[in-house]
N, C-alpha and C positions, 0 to 999 in steps of 0.2 A: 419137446414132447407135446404131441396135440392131445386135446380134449375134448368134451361134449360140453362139459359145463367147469369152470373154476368159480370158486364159490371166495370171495376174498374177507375175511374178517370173522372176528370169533363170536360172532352173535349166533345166539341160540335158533333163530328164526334160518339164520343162513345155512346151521349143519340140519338141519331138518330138513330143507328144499335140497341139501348136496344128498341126503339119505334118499327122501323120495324120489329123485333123479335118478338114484344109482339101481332104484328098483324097478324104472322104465327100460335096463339095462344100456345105463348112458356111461358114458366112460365120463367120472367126475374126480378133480382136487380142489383139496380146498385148503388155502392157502394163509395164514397167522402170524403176526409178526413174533410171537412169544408163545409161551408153552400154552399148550392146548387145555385151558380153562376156560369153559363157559362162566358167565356170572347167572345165578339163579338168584331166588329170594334167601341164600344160607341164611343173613344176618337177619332176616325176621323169624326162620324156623327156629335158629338158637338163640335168639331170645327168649322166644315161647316155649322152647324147653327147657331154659337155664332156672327161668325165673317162676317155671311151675306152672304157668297162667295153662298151657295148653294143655295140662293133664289136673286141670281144676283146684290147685291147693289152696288153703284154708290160706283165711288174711293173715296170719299171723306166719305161716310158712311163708309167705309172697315177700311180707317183709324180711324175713331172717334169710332168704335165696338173696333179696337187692341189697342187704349188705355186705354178704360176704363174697357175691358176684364182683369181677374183675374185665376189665376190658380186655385182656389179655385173652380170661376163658372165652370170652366170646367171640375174638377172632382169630382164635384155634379151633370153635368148633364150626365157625364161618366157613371156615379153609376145607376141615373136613366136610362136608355137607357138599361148597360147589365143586371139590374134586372127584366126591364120589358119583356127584350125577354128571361131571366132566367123563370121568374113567367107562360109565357104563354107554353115554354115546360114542366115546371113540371105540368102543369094542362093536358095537353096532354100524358105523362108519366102516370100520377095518373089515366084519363080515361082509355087507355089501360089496366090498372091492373099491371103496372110496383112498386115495392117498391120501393123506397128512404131509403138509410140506410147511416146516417151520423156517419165517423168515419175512423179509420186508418186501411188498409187491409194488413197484410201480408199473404204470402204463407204457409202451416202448413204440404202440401201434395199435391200430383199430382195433387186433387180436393179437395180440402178444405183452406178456408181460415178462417183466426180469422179477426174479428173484432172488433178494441178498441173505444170507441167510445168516449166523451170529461170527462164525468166522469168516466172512468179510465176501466169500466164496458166492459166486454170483452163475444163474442158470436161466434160458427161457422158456417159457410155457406156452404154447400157443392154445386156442380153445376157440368154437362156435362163438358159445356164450359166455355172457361172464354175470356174476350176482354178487355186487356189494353190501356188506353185512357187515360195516366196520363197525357200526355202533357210533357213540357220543363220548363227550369228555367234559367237565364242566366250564362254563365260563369263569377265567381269569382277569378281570378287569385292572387296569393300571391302577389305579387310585385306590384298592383295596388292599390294605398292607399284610400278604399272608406274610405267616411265616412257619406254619404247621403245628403250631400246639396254641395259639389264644385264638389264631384265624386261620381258619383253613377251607378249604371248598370240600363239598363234599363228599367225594372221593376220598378225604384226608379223614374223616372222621374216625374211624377207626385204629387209626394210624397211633393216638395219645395212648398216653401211660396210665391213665387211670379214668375215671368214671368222672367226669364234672358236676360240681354241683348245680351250675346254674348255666345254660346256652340259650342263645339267640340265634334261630334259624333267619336266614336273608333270602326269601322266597317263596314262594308255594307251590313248587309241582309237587309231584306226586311222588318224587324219591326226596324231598326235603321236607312231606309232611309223614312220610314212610320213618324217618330217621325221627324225628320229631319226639313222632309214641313213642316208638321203641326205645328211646333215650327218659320218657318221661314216667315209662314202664320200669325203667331201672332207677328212678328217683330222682332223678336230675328235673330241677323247675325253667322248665323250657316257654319261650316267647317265640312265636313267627311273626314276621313281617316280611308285608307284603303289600306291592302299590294295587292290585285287583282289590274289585270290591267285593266279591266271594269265593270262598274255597273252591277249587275243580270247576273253574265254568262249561268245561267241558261236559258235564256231568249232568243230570239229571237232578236238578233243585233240594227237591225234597231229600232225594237219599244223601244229597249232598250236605244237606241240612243236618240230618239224622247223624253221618260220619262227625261232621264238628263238635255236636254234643257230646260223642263218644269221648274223640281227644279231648275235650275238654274237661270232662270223668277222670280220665290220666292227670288231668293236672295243668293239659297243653293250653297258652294264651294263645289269644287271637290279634294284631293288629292289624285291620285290613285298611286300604285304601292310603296309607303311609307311605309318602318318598324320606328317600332317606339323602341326606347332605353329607356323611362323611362316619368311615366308622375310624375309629380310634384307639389303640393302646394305652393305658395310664403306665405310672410308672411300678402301681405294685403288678405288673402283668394282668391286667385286667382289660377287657376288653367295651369300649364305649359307640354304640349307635347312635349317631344324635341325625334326628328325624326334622324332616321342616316343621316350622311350626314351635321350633327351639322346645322340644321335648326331648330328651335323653333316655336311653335304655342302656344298663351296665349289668352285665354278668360276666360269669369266666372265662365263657372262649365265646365265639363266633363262629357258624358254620353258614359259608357263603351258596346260596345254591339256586342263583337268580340264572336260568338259562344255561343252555349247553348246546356245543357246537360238532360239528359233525367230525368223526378221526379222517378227515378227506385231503388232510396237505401234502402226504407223502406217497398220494394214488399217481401222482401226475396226469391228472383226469383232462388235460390241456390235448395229450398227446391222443388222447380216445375222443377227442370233438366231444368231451364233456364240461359244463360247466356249473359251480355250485353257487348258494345263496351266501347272503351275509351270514349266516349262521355257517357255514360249511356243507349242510342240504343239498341231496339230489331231491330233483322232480321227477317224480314218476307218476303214470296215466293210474287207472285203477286195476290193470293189470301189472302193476309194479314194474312199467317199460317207462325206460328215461326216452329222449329223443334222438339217441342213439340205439335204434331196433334192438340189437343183440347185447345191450348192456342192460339189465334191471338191478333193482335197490328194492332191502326190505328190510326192515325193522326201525333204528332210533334216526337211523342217518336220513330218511325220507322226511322227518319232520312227525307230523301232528299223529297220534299222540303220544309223543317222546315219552318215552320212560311206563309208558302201559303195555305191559305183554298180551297182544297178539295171539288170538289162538291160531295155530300151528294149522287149519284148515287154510290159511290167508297161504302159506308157503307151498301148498299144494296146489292151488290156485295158480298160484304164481307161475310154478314148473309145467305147472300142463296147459297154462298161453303159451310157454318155452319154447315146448317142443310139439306145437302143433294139437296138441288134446284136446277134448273135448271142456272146455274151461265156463263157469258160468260167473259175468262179473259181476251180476245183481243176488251174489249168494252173499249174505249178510256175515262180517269177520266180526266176532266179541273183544270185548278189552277189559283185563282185568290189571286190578290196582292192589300192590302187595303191604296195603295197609294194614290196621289191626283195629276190627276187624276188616275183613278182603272186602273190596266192593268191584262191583263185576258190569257190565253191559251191553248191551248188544241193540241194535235198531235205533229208530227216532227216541228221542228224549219228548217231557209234555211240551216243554219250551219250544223246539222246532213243529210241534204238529200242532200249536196255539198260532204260532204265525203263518203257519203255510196253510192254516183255517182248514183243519183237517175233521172231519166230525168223527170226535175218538173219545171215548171212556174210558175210566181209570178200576181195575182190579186190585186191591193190598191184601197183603197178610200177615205178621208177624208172626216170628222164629216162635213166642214165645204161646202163639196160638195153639201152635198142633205138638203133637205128644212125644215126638223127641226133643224139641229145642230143651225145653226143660230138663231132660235128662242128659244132656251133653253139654249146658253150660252158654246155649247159643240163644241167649233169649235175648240180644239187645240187636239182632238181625232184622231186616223186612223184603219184603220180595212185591214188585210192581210189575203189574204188565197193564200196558196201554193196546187197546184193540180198538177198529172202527165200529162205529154206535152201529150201521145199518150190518154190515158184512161179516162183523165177528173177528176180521180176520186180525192177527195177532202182527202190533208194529212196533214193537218194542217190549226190554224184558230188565228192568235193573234190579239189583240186587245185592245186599249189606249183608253180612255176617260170614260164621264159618262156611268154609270151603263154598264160596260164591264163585269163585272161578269153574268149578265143576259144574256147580247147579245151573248157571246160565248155558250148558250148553244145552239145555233139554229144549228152554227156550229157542234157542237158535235153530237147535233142529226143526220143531217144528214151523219156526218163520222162512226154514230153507225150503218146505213144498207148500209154504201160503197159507196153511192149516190158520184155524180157530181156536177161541181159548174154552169152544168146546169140547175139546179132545183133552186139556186137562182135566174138566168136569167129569167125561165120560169114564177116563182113564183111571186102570185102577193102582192108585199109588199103595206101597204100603206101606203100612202107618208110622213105623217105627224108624223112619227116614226124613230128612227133610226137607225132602222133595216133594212133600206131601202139600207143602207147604203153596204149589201151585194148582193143586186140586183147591184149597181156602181161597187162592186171591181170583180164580175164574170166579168161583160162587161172588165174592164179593161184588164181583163185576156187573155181574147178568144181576144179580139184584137192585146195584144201582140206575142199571136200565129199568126193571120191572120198578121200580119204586119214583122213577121219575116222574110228573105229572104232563100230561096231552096238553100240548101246544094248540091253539081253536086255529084253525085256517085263518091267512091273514083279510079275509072277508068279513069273518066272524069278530075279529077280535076289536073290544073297544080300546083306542088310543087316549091313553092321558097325559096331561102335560108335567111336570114331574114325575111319570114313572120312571124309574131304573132297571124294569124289567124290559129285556128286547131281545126279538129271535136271532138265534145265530143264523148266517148264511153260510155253510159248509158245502164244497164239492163233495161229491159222491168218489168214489174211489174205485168203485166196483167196475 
């Protein structure tokens, strides 16, 4: 059977491009080894509604919820939550006319693949295009002794019979400091470690800053900059980290969650003239095209930033370089992180536009400034935007708190026709949103320019020998 596009793997990003494809009226399947569940954020939604945090209860409810809460109820309502946003895109796949083919895909030919599917029963596909969306699975290292209930990788976490009291995460991404809160949220006295010198370097400093303090409000430790020599079991089932530097860390389980590798061994990506990284990783351009034309990759499998969901504009992107459309690749993708609270972003960080000597100023605002944060609970939030000093124009947009995944895309939007963080200022937000919250951080902005003081021409100006003041030399951008 031919097709226009086969879509292979169960990531969220890949049945999206198989939908928008099917509405360019592409004849698409999409192909999964196991039952058609997506993974969403369930296990942070039902945390936040187990334990009350998300519908504001008093401390003394929060504690009486963490102790009678169960690992069980929470990955029951885990299960409920990603089958239900499972069920309502496969009904939206099945309206467009999208197949569902459940089953194991390898490569057989530039275009064709086999399909094995649970009774052993095997079929080919042939197709234009093809889009890998396998997703990631966590790194297993030899030397780390799982065995699913003192040590386990992350994916195992929810797998134990009860609630620990004490864990040692081995990592820092961003689904190992996700798991972290959430764990520290339900009582459990949690430690990360980690060889990086800061949280999320991918991230934009300060918010990154702000996020640490939060987890650590939870409860969550910090070890940064720690290698570790060997973790260990004792003999009452205890679990022992022992760090260079002969210091030791011992709680009750360990959750390993140093690195993840691409689900790419069973594609046979040899027979498609593909090949992947030490991780498992395809390469793709910024058109999400490997260096085989008619094959792209998108989501966890391509690499950086694994485990940060992609707004759903990048998979639209993707399908209409596909099929010839009109595709722009200088349209800026957001990335958000399903921590608690969410932290979201999109454009340069300060860090990249301090090195690339960018002449840019900083806008802030806090959640707990304007007139909803308060009422909703979301005062430990902030929202940044970085604009250029001469141009105005808006390069960046980060942002902590609730529902930051949404609010950055106002951001975006406007950085996708170049706009100014004068059209937040102009714009009329209202009030009782927190979105308003970008109408405060432009003002902030444009004031830190009006309040700066005049630089004297460097004609005028007297030089002294210990000052520490000196002009920057920034490119113009405009």
């Amino acid at each position: 059977m031919r097709y226009d596009l086969i879509v292979l793997g169960n990531d969220l990003k890949g049945w999206e491009a198989a939908l928008l494809a099917a509405k360019l009226h592409k004849r698409v399947a999409v192909v999964a080894p196991s039952e058609f569940v997506v993974s969403t954020n369930g296990i942070r939604e039902a945390a936040l509604m187990l334990t009350g945090i998300r519908h504001q209860a008093d401390s003394a409810e929060l504690i009486a919820r963490r102790r009678d809460l169960t690992l069980e109820q929470l990955r029951q309502r885990t299960q409920e939550i990603d089958s239900q946003a499972s069920a309502a895109l496969q009904t939206r796949l099945q309206e467009t006319g999208v197949d569902l083919v459940v089953g194991q895909a390898r490569f057989t030919g530039l275009h064709e693949v086999e399909v094995v599917d649970l009774s052993k029963a095997s079929r080919r596909l042939h197709s234009d295009k093809f889009l890998v969306a396998v997703g990631t699975r966590p790194l297993r290292p030899s030397w780390v002794p799982f065995d699913g209930e003192t040590v386990f990788d992350c994916d195992e976490v929810v797998l134990r019979d009860r609630i620990p009291k004490s864990m040692i995460v081995v990592g820092g991404d961003p689904l190992a400091l996700e798991q972290a809160m959430i764990f520290a949220m339900l009582g459990t006295r949690v430690a990360i470690v980690d060889a990086g010198q800061r949280l999320l370097e991918c991230c934009d400093h300060q918010v990154a800053d702000l996020l640490r303090r939060q987890a650590e409000s939870y409860g969550v430790q910090f070890r940064f900059g720690r290698s570790i020599n060997a973790i260990e079991m004792t003999l009452d089932n205890r679990a022992v980290v022992r760090l260079v530097g002969s210091k030791n860390l011992i709680a009750e389980c360990v959750s390993y969650a140093s690195g993840r590798r691409g689900r790419t061994d069973a594609l046979n990506l040899k027979a498609a003239g593909l090949m992947v990284d030490d991780q498992g990783c395809l390469w793709c351009n910024e058109h999400g095209q490997t260096w085989v034309k008619h094959i792209y990759g998108i989501g966890d499998v391509v690499g950086f930033p694994t485990l940060a969901s992609a707004s759903l504009d990048q998979a639209g992107r993707f399908v209409e370089h596909m099929f010839g459309q009109s595709a722009n690749a200088e349209t800026q993708t957001s990335f958000g992180l399903s921590t608690i609270p969410e932290l979201a972003m999109v454009g340069a960080t300060e860090e990249q536009l301090h090195h690339d000597l960018v002449a840019y100023e900083v806008g802030i605002s806090r959640f707990r400034d304007g007139s909803c944060g308060p009422v909703h609970g979301a005062t430990a939030g902030m929202l940044k935007l970085l604009f250029h000093r001469e141009s105005l124009q808006l390069l960046g947009v980060h942002c902590l708190g609730e529902s930051a995944s949404e609010l950055i895309r106002i951001g975006q939007t406007v950085m996708s026709f170049g706009g100014s963080i004068e059209a937040f200022r102009d714009e009329c937000f209202y009030d009782a949103t927190l979105a308003e919250c970008y109408r405060l951080a432009a003002e902030d902005g444009l004031r830190r320019l009006e309040a700066e003081p005049v630089i004297p021409e460097p004609s005028l100006r007297i030089w002294r020998p210990g000052s520490r003041r000196r002009r920057r030399l920034v490119p113009n951008l405009t």
